[in-house]
N, C-alpha and C positions, 0 to 999 in steps of 0.2 A: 671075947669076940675079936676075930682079927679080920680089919677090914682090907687090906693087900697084904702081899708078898707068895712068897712059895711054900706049901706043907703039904705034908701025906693025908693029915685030918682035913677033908676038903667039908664033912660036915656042920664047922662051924665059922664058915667064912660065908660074908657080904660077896655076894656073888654079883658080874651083871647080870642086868634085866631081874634081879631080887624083888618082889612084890614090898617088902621095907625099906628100899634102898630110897623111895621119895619121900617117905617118914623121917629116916636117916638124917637126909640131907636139909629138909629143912626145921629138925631139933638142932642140927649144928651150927645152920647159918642163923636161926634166931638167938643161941646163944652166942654164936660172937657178935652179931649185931648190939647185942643189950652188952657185952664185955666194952666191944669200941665206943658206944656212945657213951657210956659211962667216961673212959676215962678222955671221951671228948671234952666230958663236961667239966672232970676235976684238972684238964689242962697237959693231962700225960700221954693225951696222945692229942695231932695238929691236924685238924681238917688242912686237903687239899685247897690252896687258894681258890679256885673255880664253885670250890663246895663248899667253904665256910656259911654263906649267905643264904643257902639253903638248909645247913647242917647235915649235909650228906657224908656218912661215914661207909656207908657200904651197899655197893651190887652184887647182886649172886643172882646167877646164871644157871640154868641145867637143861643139858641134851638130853631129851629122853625121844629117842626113835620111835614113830609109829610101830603097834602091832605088826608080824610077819617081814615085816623087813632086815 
């Protein structure tokens, strides 16, 4: 599955507005969330000064436009 770029096989792309595409995105952000805290915890990666106190390693965001617009 190719989720960007350009090709003639347009039947196996991640398209917008894909009815998988909010599936997608959040099998992705919860597996980097469990990669980052991880190596928050074994020290390989440095919380943000402002987020160490919370143990904040990550936000994620997604636009998803209303119906018909």
């Amino acid at each position: 599955m190719v989720v960007s770029g350009d090709s003639s096989n347009t039947g196996k792309w991640i398209r917008y507005g894909d009815p998988l595409s909010p599936y997608l995105f959040v099998l992705v952000m919860n597996t980097l969330s469990a990669l980052l805290n991880t190596s928050a915890k074994k020290g390989i990666f440095k919380y943000y000064p402002k987020c160490k106190k919370v143990a904040l390693t990550l936000l994620s965001f997604a636009n998803v436009p209303a119906e018909g617009t």
